[in-house]
N, CA and C of each residue as an Amber inpcrd file, in Angstrom:
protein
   660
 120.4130000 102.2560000 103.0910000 119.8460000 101.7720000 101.8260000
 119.1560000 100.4230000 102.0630000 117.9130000 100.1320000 101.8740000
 117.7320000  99.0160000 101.9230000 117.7450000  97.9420000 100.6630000
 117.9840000  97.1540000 101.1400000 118.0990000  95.7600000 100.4200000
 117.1470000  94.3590000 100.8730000 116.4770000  94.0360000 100.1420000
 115.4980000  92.5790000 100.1600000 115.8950000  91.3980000  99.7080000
 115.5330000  90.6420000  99.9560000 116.0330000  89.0090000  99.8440000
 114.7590000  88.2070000  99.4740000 114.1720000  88.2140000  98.3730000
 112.8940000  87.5120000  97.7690000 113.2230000  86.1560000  97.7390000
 112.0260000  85.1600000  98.6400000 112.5320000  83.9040000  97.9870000
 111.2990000  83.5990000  97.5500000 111.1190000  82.3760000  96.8850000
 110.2870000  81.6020000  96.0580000 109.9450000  80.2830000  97.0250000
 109.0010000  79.5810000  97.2370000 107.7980000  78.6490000  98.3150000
 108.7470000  77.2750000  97.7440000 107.7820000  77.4330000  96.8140000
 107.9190000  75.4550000  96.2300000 109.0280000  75.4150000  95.3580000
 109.7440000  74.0310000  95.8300000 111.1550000  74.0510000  95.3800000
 112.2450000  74.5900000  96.3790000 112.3210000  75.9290000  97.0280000
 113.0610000  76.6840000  97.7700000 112.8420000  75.9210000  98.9750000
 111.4700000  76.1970000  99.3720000 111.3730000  75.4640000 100.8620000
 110.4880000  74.3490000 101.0120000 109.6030000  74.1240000  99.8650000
 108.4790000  72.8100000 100.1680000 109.6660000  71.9280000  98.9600000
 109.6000000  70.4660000  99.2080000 110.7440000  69.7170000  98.0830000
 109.5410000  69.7690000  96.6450000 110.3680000  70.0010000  95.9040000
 109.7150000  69.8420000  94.0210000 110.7680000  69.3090000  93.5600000
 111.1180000  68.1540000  94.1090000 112.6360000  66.8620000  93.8760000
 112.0600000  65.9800000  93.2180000 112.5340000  65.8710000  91.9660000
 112.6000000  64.2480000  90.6470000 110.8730000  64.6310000  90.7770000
 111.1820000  65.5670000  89.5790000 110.0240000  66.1470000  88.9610000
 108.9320000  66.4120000  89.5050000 108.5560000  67.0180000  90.8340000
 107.2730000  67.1130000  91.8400000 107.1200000  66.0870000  92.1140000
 107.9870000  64.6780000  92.6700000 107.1830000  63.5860000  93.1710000
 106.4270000  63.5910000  94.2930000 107.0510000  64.6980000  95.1410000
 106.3660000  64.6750000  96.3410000 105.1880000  65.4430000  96.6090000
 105.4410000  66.0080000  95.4570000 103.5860000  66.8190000  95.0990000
 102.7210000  66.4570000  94.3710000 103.5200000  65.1730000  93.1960000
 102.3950000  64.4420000  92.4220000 101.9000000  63.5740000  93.9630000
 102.5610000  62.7590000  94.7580000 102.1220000  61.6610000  95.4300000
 101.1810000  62.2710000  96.3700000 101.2930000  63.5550000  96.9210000
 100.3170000  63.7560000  98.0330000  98.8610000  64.3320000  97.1180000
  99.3260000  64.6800000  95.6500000  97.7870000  64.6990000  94.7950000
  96.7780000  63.0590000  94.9570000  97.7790000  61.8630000  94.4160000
  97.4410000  60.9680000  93.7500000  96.8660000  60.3440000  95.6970000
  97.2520000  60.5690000  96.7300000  96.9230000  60.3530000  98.1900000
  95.3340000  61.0750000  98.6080000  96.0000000  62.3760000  97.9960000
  94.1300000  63.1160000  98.1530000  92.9610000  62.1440000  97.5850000
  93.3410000  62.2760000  96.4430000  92.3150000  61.8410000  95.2410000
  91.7600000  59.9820000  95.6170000  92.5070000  59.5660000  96.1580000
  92.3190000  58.1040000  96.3210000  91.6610000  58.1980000  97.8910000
  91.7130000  59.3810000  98.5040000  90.5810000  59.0920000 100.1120000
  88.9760000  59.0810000  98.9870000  88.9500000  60.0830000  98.1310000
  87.5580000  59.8420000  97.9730000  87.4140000  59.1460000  96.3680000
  87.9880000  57.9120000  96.1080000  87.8850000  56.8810000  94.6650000
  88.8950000  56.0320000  94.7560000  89.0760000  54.6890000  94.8310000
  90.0800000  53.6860000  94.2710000  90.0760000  53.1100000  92.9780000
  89.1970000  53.8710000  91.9790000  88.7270000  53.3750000  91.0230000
  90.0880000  54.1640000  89.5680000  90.9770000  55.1050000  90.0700000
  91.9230000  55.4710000  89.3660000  92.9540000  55.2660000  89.7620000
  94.1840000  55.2160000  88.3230000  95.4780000  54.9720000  88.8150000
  96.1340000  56.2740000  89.2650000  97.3850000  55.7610000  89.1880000
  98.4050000  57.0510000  90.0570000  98.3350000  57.6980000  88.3790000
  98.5060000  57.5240000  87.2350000  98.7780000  58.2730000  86.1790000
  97.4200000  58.8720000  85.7520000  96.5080000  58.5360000  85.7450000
  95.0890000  58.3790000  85.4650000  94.7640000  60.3380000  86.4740000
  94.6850000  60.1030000  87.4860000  94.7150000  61.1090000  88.8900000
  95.9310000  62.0390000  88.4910000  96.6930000  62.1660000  88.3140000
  97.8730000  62.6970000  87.2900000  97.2460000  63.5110000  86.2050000
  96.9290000  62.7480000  84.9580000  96.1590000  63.2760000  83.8870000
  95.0310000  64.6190000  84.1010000  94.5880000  63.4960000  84.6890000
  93.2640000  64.3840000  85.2100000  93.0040000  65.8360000  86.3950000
  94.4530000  65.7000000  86.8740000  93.9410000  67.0490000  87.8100000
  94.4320000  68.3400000  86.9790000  93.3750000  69.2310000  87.4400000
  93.3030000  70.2430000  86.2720000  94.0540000  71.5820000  87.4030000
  94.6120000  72.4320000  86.4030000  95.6130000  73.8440000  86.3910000
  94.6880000  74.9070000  86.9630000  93.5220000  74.3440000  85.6480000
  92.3700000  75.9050000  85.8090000  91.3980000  75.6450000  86.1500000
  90.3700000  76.2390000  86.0280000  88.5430000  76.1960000  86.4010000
  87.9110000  75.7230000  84.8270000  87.3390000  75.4280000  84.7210000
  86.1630000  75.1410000  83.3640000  86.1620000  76.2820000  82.7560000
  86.1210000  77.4220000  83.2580000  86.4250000  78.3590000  82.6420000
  87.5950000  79.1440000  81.9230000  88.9590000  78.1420000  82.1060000
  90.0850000  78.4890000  81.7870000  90.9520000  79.2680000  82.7760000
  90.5620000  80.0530000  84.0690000  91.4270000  80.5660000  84.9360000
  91.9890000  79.9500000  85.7790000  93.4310000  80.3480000  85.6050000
  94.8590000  79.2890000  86.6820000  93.9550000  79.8010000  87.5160000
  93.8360000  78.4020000  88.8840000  93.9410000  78.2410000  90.1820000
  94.5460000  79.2850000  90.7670000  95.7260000  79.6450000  90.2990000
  96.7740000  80.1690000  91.2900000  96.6880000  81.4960000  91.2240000
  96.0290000  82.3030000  89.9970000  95.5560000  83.9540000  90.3400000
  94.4260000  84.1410000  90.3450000  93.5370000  83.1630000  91.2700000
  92.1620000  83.7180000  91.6660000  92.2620000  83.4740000  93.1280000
  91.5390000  84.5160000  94.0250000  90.5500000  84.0350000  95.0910000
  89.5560000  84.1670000  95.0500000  88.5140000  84.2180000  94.0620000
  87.2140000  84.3820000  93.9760000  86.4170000  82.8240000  93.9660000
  85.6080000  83.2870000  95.4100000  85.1000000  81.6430000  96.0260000
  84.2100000  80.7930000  94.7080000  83.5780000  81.8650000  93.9110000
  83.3540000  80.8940000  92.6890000  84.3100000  80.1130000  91.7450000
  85.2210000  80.7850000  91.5220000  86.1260000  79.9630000  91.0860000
  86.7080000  79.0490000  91.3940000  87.0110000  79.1120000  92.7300000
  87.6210000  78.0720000  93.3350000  86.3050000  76.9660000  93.5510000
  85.2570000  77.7170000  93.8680000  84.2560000  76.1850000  93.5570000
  83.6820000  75.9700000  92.1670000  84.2870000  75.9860000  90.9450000
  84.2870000  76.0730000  90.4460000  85.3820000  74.8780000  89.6980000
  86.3510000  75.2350000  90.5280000  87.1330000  74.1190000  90.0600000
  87.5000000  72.9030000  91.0430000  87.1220000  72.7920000  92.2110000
  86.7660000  71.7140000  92.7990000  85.3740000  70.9320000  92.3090000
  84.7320000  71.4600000  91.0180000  83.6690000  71.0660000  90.2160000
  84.1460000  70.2210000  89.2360000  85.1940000  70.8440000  88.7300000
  86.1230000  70.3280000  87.6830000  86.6570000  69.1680000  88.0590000
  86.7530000  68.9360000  89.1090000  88.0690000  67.8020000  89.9440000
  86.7250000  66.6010000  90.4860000  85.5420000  66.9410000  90.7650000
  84.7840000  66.2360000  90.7370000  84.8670000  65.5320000  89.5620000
  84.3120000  66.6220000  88.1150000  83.9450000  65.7500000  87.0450000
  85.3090000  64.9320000  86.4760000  86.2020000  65.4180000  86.4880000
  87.5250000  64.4480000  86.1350000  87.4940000  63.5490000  86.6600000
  87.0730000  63.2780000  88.0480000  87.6330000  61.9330000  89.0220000
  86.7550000  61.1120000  89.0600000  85.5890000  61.6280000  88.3720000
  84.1030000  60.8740000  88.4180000  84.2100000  61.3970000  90.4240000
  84.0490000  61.7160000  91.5720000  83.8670000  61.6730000  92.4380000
  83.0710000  62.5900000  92.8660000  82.6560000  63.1990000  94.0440000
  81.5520000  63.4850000  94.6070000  82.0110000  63.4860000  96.3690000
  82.4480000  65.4560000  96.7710000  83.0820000  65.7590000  97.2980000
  82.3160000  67.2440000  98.4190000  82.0680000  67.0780000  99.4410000
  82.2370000  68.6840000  99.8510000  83.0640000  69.8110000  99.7500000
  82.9310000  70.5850000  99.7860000  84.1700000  71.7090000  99.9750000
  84.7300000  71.6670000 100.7730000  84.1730000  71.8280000 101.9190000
  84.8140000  71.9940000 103.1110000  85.7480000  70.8720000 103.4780000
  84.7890000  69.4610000 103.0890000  85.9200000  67.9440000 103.2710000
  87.2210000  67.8810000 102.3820000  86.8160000  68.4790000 100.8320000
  87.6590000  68.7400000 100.2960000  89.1150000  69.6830000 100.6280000
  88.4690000  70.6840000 100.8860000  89.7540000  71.5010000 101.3740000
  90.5870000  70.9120000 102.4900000  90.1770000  70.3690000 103.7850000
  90.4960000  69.7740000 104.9240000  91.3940000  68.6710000 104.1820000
  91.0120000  67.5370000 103.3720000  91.9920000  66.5890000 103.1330000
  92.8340000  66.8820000 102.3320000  93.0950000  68.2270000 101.3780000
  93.5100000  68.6690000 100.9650000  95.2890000  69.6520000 101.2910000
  94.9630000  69.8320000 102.4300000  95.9120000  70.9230000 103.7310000
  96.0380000  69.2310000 104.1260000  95.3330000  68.5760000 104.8490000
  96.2420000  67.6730000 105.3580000  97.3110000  67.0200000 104.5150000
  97.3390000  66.6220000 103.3790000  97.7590000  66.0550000 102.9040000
  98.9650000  66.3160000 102.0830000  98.5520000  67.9020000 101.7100000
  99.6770000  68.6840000 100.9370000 100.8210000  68.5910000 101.8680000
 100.6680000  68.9050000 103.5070000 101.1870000  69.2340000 104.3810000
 102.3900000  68.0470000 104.7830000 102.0920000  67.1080000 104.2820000
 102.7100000  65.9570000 104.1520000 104.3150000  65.7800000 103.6320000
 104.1670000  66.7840000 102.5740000 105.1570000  66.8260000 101.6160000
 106.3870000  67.7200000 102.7430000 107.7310000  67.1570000 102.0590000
 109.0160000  67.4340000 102.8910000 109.0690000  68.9270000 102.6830000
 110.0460000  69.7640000 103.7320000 110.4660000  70.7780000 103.3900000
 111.5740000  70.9410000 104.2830000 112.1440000  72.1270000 103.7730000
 113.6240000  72.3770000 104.4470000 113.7240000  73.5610000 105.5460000
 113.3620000  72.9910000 106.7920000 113.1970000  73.3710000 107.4950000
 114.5420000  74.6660000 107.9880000 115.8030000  74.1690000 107.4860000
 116.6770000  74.9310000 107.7480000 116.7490000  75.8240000 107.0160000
 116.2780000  75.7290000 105.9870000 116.3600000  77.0600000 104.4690000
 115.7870000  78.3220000 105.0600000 114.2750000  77.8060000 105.8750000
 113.2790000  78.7620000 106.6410000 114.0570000  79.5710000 107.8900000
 114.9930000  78.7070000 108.5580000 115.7330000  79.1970000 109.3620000
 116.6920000  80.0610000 109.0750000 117.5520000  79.8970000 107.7780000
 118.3720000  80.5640000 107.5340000 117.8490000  82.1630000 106.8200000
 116.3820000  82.2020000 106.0490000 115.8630000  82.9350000 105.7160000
 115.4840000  84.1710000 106.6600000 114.4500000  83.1940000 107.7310000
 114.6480000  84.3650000 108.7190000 115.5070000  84.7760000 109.2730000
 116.8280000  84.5090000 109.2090000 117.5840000  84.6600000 110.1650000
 118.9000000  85.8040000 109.2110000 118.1730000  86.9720000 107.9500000
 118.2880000  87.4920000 107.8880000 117.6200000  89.0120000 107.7110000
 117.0640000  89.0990000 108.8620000 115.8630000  90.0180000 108.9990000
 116.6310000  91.2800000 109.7380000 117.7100000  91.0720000 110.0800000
 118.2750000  91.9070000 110.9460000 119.7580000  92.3540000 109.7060000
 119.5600000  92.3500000 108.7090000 120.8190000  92.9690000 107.9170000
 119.7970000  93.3620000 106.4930000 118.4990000  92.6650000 106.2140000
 117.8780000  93.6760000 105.3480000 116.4740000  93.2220000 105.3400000
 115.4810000  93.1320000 104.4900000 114.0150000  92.9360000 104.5650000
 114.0480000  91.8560000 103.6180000 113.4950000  90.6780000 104.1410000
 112.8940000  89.8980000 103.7610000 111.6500000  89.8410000 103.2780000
 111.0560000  88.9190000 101.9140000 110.1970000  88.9400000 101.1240000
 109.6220000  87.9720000 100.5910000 108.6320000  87.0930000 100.4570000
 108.1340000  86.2030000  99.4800000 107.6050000  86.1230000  98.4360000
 107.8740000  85.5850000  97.1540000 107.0820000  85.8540000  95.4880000
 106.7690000  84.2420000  95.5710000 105.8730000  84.1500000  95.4830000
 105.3940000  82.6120000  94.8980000 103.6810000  82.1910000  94.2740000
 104.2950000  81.5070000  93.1440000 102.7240000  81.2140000  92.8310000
 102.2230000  79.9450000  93.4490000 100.8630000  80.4030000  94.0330000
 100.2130000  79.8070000  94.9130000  98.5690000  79.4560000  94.6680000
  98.0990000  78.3260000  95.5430000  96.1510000  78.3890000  95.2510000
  95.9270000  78.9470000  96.2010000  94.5720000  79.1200000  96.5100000
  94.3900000  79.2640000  97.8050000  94.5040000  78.6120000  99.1330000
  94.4750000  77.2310000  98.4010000  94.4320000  76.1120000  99.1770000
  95.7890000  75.7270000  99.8100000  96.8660000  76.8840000  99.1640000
  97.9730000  76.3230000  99.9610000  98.5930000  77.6620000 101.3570000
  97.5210000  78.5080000 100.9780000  97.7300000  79.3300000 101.9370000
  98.2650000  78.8420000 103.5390000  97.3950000  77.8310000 104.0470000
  97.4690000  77.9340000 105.0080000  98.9630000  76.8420000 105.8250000
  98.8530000  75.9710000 104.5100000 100.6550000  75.1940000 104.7390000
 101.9660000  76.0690000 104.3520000 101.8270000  77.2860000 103.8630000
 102.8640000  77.5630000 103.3610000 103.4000000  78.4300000 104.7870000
 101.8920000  78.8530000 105.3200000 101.8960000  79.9430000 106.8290000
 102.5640000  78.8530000 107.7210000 101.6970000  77.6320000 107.9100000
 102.4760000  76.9800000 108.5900000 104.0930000  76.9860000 108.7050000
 104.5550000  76.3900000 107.4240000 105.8330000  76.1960000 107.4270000
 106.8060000  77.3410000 107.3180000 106.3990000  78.5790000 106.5190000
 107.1150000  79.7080000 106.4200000 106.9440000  81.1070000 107.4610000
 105.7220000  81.0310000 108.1100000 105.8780000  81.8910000 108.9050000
 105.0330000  83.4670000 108.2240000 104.2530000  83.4630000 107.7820000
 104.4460000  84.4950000 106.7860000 104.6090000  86.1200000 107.1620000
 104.1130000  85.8900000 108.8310000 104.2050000  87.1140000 109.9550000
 105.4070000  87.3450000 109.7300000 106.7110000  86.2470000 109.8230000
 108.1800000  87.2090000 109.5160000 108.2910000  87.8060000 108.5080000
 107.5640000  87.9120000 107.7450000 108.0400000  88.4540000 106.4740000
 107.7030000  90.0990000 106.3190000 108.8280000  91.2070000 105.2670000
 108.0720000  92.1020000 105.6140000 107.1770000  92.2020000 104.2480000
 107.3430000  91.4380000 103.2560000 106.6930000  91.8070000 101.9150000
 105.9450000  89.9130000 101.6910000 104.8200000  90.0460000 101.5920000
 104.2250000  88.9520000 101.0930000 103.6430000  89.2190000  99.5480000
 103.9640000  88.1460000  98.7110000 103.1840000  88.4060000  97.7920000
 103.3340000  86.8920000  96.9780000 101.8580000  86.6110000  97.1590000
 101.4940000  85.4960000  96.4580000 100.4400000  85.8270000  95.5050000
 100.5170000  84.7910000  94.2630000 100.1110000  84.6580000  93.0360000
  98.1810000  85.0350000  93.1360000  98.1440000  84.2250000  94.0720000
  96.5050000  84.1460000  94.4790000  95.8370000  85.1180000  94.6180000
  96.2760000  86.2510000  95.2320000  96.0370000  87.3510000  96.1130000
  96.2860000  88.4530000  95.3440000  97.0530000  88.4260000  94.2580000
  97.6390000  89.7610000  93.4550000  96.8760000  89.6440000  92.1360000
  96.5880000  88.2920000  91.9020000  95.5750000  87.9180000  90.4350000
  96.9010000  87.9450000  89.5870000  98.1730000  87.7050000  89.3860000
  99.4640000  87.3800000  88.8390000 100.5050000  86.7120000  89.0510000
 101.3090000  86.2350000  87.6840000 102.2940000  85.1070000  88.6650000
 103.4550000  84.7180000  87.7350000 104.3930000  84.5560000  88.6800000
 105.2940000  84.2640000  87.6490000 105.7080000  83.4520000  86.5310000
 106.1390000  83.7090000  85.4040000 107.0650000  84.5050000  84.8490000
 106.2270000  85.9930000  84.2640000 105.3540000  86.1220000  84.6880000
 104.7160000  87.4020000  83.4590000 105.4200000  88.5510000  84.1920000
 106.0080000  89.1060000  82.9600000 106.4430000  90.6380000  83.4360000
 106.1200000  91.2520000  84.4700000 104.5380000  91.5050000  84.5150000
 103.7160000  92.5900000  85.4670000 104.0030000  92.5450000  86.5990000
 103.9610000  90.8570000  87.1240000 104.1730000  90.5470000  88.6880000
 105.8010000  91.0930000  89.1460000 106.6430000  91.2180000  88.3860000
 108.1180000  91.3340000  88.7240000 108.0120000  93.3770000  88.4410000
 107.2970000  93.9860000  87.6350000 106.8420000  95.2730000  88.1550000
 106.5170000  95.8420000  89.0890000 105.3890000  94.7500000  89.0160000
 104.3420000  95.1770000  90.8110000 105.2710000  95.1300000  91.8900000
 106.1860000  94.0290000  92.0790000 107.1800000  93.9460000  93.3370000
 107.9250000  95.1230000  93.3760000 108.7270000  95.3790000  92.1070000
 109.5940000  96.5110000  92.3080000 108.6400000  97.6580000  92.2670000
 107.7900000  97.9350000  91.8810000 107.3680000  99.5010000  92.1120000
 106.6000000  99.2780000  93.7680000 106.2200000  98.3450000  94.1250000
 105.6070000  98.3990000  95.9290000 106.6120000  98.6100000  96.5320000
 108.0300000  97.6650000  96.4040000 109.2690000  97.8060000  96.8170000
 109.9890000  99.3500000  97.4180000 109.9770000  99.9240000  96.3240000
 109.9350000 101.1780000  95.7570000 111.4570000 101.3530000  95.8850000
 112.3640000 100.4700000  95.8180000 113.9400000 100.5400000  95.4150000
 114.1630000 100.3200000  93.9210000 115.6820000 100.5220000  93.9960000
 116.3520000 100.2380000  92.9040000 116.7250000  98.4280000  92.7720000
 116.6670000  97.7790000  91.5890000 116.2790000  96.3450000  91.0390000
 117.8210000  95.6140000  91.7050000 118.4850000  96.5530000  91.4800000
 120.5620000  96.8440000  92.1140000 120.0420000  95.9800000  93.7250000
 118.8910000  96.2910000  94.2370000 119.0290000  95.9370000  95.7610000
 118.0510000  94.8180000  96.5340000 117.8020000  94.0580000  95.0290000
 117.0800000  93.3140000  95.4970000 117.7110000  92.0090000  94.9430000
 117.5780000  90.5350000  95.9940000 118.4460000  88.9640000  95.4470000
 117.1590000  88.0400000  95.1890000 116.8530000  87.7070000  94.5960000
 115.9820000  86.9250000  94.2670000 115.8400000  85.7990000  93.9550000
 115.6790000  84.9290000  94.7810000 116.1540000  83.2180000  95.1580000
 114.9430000  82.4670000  94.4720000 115.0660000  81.8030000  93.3300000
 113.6710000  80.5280000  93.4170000 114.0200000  79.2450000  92.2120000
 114.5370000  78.6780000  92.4420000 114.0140000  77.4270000  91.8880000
 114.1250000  76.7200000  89.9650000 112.7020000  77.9680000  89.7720000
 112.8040000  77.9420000  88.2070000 113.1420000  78.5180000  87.3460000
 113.7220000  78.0630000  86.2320000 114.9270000  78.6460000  85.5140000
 113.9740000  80.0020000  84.5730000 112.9600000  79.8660000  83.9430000
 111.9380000  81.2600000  83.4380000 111.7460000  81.9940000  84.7120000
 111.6360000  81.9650000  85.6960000 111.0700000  83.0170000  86.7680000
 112.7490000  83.8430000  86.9880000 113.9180000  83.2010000  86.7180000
 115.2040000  84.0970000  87.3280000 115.3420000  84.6630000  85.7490000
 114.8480000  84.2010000  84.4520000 115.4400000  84.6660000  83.6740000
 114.5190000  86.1650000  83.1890000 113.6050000  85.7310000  84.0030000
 112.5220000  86.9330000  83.7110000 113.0740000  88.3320000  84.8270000
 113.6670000  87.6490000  85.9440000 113.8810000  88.5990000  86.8680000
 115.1970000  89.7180000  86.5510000 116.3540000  88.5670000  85.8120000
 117.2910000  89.0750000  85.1890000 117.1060000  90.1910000  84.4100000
 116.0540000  90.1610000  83.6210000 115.3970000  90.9860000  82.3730000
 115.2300000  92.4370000  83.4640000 114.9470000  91.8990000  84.6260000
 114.7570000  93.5910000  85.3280000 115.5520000  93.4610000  86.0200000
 116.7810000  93.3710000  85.9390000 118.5590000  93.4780000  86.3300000
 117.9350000  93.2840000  88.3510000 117.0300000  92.0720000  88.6600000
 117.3310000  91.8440000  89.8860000 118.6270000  90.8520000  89.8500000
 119.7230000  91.1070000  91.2040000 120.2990000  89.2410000  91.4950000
 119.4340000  88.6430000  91.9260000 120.2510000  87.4190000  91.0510000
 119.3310000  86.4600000  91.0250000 119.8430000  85.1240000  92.1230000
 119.2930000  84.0430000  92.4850000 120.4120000  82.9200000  92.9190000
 119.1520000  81.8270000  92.3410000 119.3740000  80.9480000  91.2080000
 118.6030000  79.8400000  90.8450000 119.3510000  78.5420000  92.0700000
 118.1380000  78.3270000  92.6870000 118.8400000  77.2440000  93.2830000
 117.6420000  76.2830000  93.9310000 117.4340000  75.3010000  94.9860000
 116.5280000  74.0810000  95.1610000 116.9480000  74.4690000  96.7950000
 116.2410000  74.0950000  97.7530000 116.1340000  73.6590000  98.6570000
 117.5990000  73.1290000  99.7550000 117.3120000  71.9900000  99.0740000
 118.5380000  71.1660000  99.2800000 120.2780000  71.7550000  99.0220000
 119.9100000  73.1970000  98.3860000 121.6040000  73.4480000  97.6360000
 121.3900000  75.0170000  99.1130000 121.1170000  74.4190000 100.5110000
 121.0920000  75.5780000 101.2490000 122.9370000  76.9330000 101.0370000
 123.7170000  76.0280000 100.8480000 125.2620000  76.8060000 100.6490000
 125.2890000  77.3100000  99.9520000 124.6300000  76.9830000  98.7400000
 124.2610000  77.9320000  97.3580000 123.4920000  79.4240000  97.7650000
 122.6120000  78.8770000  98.3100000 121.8650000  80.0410000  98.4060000
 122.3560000  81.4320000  99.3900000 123.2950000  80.7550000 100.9090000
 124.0220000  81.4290000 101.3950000 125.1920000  82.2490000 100.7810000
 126.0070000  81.2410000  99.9700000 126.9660000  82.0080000  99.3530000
 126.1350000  83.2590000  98.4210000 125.6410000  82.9010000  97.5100000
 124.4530000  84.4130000  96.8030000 123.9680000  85.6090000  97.6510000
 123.7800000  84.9740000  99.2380000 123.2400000  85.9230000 100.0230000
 124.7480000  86.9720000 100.2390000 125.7590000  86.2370000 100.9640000
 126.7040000  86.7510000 101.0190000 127.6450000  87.8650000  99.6740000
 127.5120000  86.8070000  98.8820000 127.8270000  88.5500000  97.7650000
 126.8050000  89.3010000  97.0200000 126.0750000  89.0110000  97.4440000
 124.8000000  90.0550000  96.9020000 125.0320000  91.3930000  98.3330000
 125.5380000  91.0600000 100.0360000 125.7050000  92.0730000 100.2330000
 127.1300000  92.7460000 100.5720000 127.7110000  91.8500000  99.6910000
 129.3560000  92.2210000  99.5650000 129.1950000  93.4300000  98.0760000
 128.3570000  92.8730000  97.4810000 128.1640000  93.7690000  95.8590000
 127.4840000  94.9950000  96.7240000 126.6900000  95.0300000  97.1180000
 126.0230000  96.3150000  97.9900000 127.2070000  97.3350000  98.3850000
 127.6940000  96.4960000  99.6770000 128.9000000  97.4400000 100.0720000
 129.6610000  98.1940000  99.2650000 130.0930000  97.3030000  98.1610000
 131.1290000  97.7000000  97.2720000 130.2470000  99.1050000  96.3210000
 129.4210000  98.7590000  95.8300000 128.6200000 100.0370000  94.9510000
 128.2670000 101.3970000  95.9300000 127.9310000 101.0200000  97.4100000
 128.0010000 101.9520000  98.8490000 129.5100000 102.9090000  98.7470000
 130.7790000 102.0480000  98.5570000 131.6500000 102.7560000  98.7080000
 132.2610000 103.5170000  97.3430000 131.5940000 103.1760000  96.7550000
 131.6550000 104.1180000  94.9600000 130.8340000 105.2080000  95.3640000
């Protein structure tokens, strides 16, 4: 029977500690290579979710959009940016931010008792730090926000997993962070483990009876 172990990016393994500081600061770090003319709250305010057109960042890859809203981030910052420079200081900088290197370790390092998985909402722009740090080749199920055009908490995305999946909801643990994304998952009777980074024992102990609960429903 198989069983999956979904975890969640930011928060789980990149830190989102005392309210995203470490993701507001490497914003307010970007934004100040190209302007000193804003504050840290100001650069805050101003960085935008969506495109001018209203679509989250995080369920598009369509290159207009995304230049589209590095248009947006121009006109907010008053600045005046390439893409390409943009994106580059962008990965450098995100890349900056802490993560838990052992969480990643302990993650993969259950690939050999069931299939491992990733759900996270993502830009495009973080594609290539998240590969860095997570590996995404170990994984056997990827699925980010960007790439699927959905994201969590909306119903659909927690569909789409389980019907690609193609198990029962009974066999899947689903690790991330925010308290709407487990309560949404609950709603489709996955386990759940709400937990941070930093609470790595938490997340082990969940791993551990999520396949102690397995066994036990195996021997019914």
């Amino acid at each position: 029977m198989d069983k999956v172990v979904i975890c969640d990016w930011g928060g789980v393994v990149e830190s989102h500690e005392n309210n995203l500081k470490d993701l507001n600061d490497a914003k307010i770090r970007l934004i100040k290579i190209f302007t000193k003319a804003l504050s840290d709250n100001e650069i805050l305010d101003r960085w935008p979710a969506r495109t001018s057109k209203g679509i989250l960042l995080s369920v598009t890859n369509d290159e207009q959009d995304i230049k589209d809203w590095i248009n947006l981030i121009e006109k907010n910052m008053n600045i005046k940016v390439q893409f390409d420079e943009f994106k580059k200081s962008y990965e450098e900088e995100m890349a900056k931010i802490k993560y838990y290197k052992d969480v990643v370790e302990y993650i993969h390092s259950l690939k050999h008792r069931c299939k491992i998985a990733i759900l996270s909402n993502l830009s495009p722009f973080d594609k290539k730090r998240i590969d860095t740090q997570y590996d995404l080749s170990k994984f056997d199920y990827v699925y980010l926000s960007f790439e699927i055009g959905m994201r969590k908490p909306e119903s659909r995305i927690y569909e789409y997993v389980l019907n690609d999946l193609n198990i029962t909801p009974e066999n899947i643990l689903f690790i991330d962070d925010d308290e709407n994304n487990i309560l949404m998952a609950k709603k489709y009777k996955w386990n759940t483990c709400q937990a941070y980074g930093y609470q790595l024992d938490k997340i082990k102990n969940a791993v551990e009876q999520f396949f102690i609960k397995i066994i036990i429903v195996i021997k019914k």
